[in-house]
C-alpha positions as CSV (number, residue, x, y, z in Angstrom):
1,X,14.0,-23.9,-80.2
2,X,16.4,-20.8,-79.6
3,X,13.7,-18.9,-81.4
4,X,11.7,-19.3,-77.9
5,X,12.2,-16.7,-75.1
6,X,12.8,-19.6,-72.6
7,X,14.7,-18.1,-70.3
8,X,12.1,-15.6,-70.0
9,X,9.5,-17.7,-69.6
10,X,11.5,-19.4,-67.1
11,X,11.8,-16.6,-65.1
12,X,8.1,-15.0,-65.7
13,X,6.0,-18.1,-65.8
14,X,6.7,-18.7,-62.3
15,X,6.3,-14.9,-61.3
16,X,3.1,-14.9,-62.9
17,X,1.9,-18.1,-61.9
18,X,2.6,-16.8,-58.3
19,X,0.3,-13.8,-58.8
20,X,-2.4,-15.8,-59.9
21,X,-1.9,-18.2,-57.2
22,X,-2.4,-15.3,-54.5
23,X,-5.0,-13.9,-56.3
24,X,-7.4,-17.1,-55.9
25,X,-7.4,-15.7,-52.3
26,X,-8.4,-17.3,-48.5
27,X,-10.4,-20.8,-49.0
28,X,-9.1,-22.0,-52.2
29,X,-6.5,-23.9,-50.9
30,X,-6.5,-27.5,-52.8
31,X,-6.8,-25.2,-56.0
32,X,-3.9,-23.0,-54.7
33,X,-1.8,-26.1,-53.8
34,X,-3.0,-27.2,-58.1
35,X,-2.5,-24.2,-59.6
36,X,1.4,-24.2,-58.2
37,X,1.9,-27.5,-58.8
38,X,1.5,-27.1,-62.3
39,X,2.9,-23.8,-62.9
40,X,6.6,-25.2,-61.1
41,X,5.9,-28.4,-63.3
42,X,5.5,-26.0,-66.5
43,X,8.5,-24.3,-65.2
44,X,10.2,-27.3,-65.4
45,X,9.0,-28.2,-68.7
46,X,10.6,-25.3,-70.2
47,X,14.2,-25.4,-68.7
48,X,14.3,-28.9,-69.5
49,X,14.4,-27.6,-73.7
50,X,17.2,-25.4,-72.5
51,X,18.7,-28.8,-71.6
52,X,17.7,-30.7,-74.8
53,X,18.6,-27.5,-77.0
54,X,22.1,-27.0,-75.2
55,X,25.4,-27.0,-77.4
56,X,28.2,-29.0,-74.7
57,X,30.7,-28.2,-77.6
58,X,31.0,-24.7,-76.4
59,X,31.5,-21.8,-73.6
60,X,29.9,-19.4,-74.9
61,X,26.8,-18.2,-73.6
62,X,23.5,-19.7,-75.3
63,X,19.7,-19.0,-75.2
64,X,20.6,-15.1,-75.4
65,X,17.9,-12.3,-74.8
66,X,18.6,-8.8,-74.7
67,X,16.6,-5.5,-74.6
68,X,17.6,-1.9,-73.0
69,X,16.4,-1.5,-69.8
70,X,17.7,2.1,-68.5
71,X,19.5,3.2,-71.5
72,X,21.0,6.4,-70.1
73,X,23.2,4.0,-68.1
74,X,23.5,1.2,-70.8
75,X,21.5,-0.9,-68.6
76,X,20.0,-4.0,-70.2
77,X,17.6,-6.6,-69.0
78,X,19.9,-9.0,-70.7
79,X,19.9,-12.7,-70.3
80,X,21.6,-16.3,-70.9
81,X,23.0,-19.2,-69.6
82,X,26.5,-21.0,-70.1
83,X,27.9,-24.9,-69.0
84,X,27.9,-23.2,-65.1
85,X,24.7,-21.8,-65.1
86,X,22.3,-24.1,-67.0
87,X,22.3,-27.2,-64.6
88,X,21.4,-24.6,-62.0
89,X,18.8,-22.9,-63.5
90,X,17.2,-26.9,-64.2
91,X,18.3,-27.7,-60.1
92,X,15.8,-24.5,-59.4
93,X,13.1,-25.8,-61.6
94,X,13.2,-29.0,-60.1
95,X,13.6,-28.3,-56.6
96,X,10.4,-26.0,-56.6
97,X,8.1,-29.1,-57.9
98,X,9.5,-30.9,-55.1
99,X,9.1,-28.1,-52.6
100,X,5.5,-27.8,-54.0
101,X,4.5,-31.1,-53.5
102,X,6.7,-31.7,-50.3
103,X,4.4,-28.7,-48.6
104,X,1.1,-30.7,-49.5
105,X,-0.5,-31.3,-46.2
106,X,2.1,-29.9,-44.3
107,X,0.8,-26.4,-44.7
108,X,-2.6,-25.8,-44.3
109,X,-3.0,-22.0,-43.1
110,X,-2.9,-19.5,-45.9
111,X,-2.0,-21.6,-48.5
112,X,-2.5,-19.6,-51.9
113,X,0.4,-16.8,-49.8
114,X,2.1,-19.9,-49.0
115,X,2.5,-21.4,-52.6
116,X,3.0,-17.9,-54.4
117,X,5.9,-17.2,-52.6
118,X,7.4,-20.2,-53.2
119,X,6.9,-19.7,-57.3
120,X,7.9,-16.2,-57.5
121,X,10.7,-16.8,-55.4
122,X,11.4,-19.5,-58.3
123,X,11.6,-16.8,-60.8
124,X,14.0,-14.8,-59.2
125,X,16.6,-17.6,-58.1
126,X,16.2,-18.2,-62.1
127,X,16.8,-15.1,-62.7
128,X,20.2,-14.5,-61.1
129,X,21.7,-17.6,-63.1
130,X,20.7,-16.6,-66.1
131,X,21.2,-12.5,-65.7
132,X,24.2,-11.0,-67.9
133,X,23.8,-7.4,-66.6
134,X,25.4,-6.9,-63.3
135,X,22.3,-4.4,-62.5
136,X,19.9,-7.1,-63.6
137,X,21.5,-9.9,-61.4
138,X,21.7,-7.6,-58.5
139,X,17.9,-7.4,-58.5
140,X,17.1,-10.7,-59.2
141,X,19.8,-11.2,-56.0
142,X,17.8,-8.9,-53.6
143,X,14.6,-9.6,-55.0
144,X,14.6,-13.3,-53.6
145,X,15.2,-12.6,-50.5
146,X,11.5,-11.4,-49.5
147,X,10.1,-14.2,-50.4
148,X,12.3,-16.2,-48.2
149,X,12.3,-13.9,-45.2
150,X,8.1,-14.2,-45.4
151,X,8.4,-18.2,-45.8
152,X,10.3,-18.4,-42.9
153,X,8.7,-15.2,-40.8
154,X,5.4,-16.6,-41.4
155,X,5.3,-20.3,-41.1
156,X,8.3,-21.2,-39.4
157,X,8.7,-22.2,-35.8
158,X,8.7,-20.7,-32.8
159,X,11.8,-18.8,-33.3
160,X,11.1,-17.7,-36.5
161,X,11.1,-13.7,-36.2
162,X,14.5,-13.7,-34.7
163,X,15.8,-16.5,-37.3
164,X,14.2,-13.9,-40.6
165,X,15.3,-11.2,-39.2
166,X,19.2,-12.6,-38.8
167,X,19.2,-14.1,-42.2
168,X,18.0,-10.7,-43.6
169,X,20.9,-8.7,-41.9
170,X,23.4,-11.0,-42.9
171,X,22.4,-11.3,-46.4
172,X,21.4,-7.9,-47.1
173,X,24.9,-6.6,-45.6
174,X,26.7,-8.8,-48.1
175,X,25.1,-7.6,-50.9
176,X,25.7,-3.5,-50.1
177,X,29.2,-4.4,-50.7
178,X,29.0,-6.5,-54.3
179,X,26.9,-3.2,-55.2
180,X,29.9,-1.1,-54.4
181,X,32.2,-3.8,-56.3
182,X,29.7,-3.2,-59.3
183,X,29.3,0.3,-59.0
184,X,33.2,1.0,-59.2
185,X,33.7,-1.5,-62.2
186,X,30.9,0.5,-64.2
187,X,32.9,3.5,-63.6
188,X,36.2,1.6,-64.9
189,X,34.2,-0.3,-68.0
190,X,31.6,2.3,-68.5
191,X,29.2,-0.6,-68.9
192,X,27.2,-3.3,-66.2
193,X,27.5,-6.0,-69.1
194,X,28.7,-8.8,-66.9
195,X,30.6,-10.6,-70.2
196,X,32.8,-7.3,-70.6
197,X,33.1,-6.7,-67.2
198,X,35.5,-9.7,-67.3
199,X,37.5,-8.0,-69.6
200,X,38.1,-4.9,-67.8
201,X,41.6,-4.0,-66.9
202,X,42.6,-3.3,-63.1
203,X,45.1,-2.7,-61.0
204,X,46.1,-5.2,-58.4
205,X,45.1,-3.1,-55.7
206,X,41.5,-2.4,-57.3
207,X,41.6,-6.1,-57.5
208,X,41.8,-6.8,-54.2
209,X,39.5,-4.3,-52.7
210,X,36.7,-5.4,-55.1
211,X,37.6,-9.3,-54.6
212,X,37.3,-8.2,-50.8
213,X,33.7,-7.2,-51.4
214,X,32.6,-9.8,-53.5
215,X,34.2,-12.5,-51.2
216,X,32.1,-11.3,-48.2
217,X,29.1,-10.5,-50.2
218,X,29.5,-14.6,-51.5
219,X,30.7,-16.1,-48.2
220,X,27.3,-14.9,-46.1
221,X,25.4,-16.7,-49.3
222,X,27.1,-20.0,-49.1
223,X,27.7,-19.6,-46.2
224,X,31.5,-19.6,-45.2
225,X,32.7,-19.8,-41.6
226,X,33.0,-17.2,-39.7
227,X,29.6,-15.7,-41.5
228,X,27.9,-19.2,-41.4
229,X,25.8,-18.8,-37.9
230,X,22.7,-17.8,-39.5
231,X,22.4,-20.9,-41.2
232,X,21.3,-23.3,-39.1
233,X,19.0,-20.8,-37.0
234,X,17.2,-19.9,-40.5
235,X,17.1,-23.8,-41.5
236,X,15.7,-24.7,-37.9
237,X,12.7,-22.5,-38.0
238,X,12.4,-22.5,-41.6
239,X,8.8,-25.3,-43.1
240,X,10.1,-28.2,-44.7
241,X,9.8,-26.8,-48.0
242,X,11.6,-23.5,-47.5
243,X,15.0,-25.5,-46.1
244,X,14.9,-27.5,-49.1
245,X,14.8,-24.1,-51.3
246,X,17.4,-22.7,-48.7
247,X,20.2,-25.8,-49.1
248,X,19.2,-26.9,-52.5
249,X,19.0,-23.5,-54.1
250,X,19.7,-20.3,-51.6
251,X,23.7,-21.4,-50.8
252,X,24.3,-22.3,-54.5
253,X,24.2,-18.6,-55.2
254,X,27.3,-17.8,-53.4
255,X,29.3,-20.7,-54.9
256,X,27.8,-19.1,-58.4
257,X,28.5,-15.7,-57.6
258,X,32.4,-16.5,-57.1
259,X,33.1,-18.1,-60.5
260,X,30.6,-15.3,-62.9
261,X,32.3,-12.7,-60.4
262,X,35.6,-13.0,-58.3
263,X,37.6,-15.7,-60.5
264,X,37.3,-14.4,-64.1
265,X,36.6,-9.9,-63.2
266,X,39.7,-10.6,-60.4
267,X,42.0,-13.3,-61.3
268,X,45.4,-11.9,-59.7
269,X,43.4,-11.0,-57.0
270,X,42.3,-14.3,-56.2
271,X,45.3,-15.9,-56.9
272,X,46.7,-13.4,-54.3
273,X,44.2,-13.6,-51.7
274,X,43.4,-17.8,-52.6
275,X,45.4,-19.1,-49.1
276,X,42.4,-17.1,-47.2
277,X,39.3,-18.7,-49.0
278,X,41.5,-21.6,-48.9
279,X,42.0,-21.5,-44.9
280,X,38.6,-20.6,-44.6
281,X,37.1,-23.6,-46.3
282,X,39.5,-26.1,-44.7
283,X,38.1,-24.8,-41.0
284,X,34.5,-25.1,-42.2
285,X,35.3,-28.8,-43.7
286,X,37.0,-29.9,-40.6
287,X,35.8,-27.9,-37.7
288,X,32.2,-27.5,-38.7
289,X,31.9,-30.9,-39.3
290,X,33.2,-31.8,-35.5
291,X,30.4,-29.2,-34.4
292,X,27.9,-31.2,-36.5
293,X,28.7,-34.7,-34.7
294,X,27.1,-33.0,-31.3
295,X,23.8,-31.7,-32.5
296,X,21.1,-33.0,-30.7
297,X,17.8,-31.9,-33.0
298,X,18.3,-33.4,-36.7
299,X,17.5,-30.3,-38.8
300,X,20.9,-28.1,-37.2
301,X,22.9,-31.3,-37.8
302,X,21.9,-30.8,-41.8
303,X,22.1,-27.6,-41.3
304,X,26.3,-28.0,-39.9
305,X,26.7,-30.4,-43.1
306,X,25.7,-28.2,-45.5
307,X,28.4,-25.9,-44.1
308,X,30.8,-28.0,-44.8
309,X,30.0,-29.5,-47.6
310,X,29.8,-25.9,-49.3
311,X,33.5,-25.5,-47.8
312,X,34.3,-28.4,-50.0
313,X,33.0,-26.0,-53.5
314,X,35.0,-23.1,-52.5
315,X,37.7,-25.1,-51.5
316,X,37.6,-26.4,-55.5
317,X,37.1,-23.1,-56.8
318,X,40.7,-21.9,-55.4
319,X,42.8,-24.6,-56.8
320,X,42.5,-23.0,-60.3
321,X,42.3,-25.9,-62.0
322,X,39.8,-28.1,-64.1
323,X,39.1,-30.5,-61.8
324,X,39.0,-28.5,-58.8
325,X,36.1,-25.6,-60.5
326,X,34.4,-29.0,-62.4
327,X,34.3,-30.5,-58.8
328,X,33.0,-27.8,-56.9
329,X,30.3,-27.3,-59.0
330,X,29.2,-31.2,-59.4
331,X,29.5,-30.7,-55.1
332,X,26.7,-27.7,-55.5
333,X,24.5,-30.3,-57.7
334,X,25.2,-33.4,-55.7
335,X,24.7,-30.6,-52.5
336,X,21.4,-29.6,-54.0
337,X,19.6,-33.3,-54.3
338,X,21.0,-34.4,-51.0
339,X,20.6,-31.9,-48.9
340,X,17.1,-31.4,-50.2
341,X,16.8,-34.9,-49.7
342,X,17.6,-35.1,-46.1
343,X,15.4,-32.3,-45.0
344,X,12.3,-34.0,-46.6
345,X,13.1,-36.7,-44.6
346,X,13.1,-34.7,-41.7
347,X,10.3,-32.9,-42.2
348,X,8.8,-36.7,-43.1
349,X,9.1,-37.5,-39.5
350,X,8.4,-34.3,-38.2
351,X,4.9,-34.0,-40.0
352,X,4.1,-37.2,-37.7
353,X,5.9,-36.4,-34.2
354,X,6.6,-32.5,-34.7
355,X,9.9,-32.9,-32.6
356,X,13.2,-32.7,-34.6
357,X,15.0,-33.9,-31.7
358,X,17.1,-37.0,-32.1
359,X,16.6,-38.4,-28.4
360,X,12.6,-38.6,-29.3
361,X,13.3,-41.2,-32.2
362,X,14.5,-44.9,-32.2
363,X,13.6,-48.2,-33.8
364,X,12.0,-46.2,-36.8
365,X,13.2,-48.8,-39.4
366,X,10.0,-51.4,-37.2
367,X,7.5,-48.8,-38.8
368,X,8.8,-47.1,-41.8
369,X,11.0,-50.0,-43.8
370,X,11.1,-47.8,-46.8
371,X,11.4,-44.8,-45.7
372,X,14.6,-46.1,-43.6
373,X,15.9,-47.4,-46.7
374,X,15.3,-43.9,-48.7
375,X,17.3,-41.8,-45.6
376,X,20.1,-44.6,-45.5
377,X,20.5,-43.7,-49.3
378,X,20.5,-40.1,-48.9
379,X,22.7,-40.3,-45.8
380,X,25.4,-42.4,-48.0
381,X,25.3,-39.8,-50.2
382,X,26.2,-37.1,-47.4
383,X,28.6,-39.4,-46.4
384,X,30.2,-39.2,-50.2
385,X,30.3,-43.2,-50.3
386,X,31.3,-44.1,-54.1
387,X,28.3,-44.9,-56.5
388,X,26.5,-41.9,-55.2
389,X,26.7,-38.2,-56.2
390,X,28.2,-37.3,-52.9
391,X,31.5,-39.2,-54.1
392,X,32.1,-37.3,-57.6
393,X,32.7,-33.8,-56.7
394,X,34.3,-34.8,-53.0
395,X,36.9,-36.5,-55.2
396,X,37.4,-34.3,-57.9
397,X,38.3,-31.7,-55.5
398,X,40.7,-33.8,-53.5
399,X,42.1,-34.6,-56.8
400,X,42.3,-31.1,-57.5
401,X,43.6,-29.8,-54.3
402,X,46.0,-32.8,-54.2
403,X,47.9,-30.7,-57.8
404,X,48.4,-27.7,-55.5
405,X,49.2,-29.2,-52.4
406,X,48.7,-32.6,-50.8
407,X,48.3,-31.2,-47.6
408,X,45.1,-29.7,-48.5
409,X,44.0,-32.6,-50.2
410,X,44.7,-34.8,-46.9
411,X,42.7,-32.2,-44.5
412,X,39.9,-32.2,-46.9
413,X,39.3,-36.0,-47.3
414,X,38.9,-35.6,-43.6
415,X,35.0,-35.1,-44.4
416,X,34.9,-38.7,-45.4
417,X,35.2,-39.5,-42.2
418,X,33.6,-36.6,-40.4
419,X,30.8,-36.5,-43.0
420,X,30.6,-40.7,-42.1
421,X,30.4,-40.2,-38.5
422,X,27.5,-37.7,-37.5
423,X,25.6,-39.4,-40.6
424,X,26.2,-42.9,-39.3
425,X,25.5,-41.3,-35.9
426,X,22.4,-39.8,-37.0
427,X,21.1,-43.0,-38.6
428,X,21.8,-45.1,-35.8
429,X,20.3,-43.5,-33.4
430,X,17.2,-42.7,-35.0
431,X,16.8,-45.4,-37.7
432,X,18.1,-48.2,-35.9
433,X,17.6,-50.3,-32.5
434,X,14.1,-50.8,-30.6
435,X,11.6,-48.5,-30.8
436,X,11.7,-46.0,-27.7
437,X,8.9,-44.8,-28.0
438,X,4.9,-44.9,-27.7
439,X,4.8,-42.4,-30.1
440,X,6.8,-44.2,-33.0
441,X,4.9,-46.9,-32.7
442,X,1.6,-45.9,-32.4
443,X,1.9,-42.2,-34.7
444,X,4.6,-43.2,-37.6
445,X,2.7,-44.7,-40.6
446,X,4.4,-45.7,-43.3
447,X,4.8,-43.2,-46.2
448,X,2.3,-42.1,-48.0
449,X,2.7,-42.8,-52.8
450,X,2.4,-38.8,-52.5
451,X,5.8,-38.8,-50.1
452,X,7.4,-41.7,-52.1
453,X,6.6,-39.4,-55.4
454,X,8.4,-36.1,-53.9
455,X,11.4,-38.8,-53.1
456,X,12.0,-40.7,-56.1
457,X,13.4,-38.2,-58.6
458,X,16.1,-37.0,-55.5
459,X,16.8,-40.7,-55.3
460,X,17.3,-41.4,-59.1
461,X,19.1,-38.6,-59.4
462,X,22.0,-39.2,-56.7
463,X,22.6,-43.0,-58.2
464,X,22.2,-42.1,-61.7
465,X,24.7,-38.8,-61.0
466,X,27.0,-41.4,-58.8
467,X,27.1,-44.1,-61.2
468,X,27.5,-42.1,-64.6
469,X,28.2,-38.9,-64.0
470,X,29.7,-38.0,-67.5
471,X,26.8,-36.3,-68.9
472,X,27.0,-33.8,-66.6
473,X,30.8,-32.8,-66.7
474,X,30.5,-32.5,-70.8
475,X,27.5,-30.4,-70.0
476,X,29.9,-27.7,-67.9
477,X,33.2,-29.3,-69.3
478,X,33.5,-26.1,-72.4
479,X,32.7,-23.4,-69.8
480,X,35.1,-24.6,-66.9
481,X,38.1,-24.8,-69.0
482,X,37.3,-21.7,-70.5
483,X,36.7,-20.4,-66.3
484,X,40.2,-22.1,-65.9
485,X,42.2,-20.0,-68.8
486,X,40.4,-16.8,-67.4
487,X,41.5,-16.9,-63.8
488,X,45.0,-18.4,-64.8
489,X,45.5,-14.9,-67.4
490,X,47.1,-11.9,-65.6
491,X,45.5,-8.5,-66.4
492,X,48.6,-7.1,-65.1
């Protein structure tokens, strides 16, 4: 099975399926909606080998592929995936199926554009988890971003021009400064070999200024407070499909970027600079969820949630331990099924009112019984209630922070409760009560097998990942501890 090129067919299946997809042109929209559906499902298909060929026994990296690329500057389009990177690259796969059959009937105005962008946007998210040359990843990196910026710009909401052209600025910025970070380290290592990279030796202060450019770089991706505000105005205007690719997928990349970049290239850098990404992630735990509790339309209060939830993976990150990195990154999995959970249900009710605005729903539970049962089980999740995914990494990074310092683990279980409260708050006031309005009596049917299809894997997944969530820990288990000796080894 190694013999196989899959993480090249991973990355230009999709690619190619997407150019296929827009070729079929204006008016062959059920066979655009087809054709994508099987090419993510393909997609799928193939990561899961990576998952059934995977070793668990070691961090090294697996499924290698290499060839030169630009070899003047011993650039190579150099692949493969490790314990970090391999449940991400399957997240991706999974959560474009979804999109895919999330945007059914939503969309119906160019659909073939529509569909391609979604599956060579697929490729490229693929391609920056599974790119081991810093040149390579950087592409992949940019690359992704048009697709999104035309998802949103395109068929987003009223808003949408302003909300593309804010995420683009604040993205884009970011990543000018990594390719500063990697354009000094090639002139230190004389290679963009991300592997060696790690082994390069710096100075302290060369630490700390290419730390600084990472960090800022990673923090708009995630996205930390203070650089968080484009978040909610991207996820507001953003289809139903494209906030599911944005939360599930989009803010993983910054939590991914810090631990192939900042932990292992600048380890006494981060240990120097940890109480500010520390501080940092606290606020957007505690304050941002307090700013989530008085949304009033449902999508920004997902939107706030996400924030801090992400807080909680950084937070991990800079305990430089095992349980703290292992937790963060079960919070990014957990983070991608739930999150991409609650904006289908959104866009669920949305598809049959087109309001996201809390005060136009009540008494939903009368005319959707299963579909209330489906968003309670998502919301526990959000809430981190134990037996669902939501629970594992929260905990695992209290534990974590609780080594270092208590205190930190005390301010950060404070999302239990804030996380509880604008859920619970959310819920009631849409799920629950009568119904307070002629239009969710008379325009809510109940969902359609189609919706109960794109929910039932997202479901699954946060009870089997709540309940048993061993197989995924030996999965990354090799490649933490091996994360965990890196960042703990001074290169000075």
């Amino acid at each position: 099975m190694e013999q196989l090129p899959l993480l090249s067919l991973s990355i230009w299946l999709p690619i190619l399926g997407g150019v296929l997809v827009l070729a079929l042109g204006p008016g062959r929209d059920d066979m655009a909606r087809w054709l994508a559906l099987v090419v993510s499902g393909a997609v799928f298909v193939v990561t899961c080998l990576l998952l059934v060929g995977f070793d668990t026994g070691t961090a090294g990296i697996q499924f290698g592929e290499s060839r030169p690329w630009i070899t003047s500057l011993d650039i190579h389009y150099k692949l493969g995936v490790d314990g970090i990177s391999v449940l991400l690259v399957l997240l991706t796969s999974l959560s474009t199926v979804v999109a895919v059959a999330a945007s059914w009937e939503a969309i119906q105005t160019r659909v073939p554009m529509y569909m391609a962008a979604f599956l060579i946007m697929e490729g490229f998210m693929i391609g920056v988890f599974s790119a081991l040359d810093a040149v390579l990843f950087y592409v992949f990196w940019e690359a992704m971003l048009i697709p999104m910026f035309l998802i949103i710009g395109i068929w987003g909401g009223t808003n949408r021009i302003y909300a593309t052209i804010k995420f683009f600025l604040y993205t884009f910025f970011g990543s000018v400064l990594m390719l500063v970070a990697l354009v000094y380290l090639y002139t230190q290592a004389g290679t963009f070999d991300i592997l060696e990279l790690h082994d390069v030796q710096l100075s302290l202060g060369e630490q700390v200024w290419i730390f600084l450019a990472f960090l800022i770089a990673f923090a708009v991706k995630v996205p930390m407070w203070p650089v968080h505000t484009w978040l909610p105005d991207a996820h507001v205007e953003a289809p139903t499909a494209g906030s599911v690719i944005l939360a599930a997928i989009m803010l993983k990349m910054g939590g991914y970027g810090f631990v192939r970049f900042s932990l292992p290239i600048t380890p006494d850098a981060s240990h120097e600079l940890a109480w500010l990404v520390i501080a940092l992630s606290l606020i957007a735990v505690v304050y941002i969820g307090l700013v989530a509790l008085v949304q009033e339309d449902m999508k920004k209060l997902i939107a706030y949630s996400s924030i801090a939830h992400m807080g909680f993976v950084t937070l991990g990150y800079f305990m430089f331990n095992p349980q703290g990195i292992a937790g963060g990154l079960i919070q990014m999995i957990s983070h991608g099924f739930v999150s991409a959970a609650l904006f289908l249900c959104v866009g669920v009710m949305y598809d049959r009112l087109h309001t996201r605005l809390i005060s136009d729903y009540g008494g939903v539970v009368n005319v959707m019984p299963v579909f209330a049962a489906l968003f309670m089980l998502f919301g526990m999740a959000n809430a981190g209630l134990p037996g669902t995914s939501g629970f594992v990494g929260e905990f695992m990074v209290i534990l974590g922070a609780f080594k270092v310092e208590p205190w930190f683990g005390v301010i950060a279980a404070t999302t239990l409760v804030l996380g509880a409260a604008y859920t619970l708050w959310l819920y009631k006031r849409v799920i629950f009560g009568r119904i307070t309005s002629e239009h969710v009596a008379n325009d809510m049917p109940p969902m359609s097998r189609r919706e109960k299809w794109v929910f039932a894997p997202l479901a699954a997944l946060v009870l089997i990942m709540g309940i048993w969530p061993a197989p995924f820990l030996e999965i990354m288990d090799s490649s933490v501890l091996n994360l965990v000796e890196q960042v703990n080894q001074s290169k000075l």
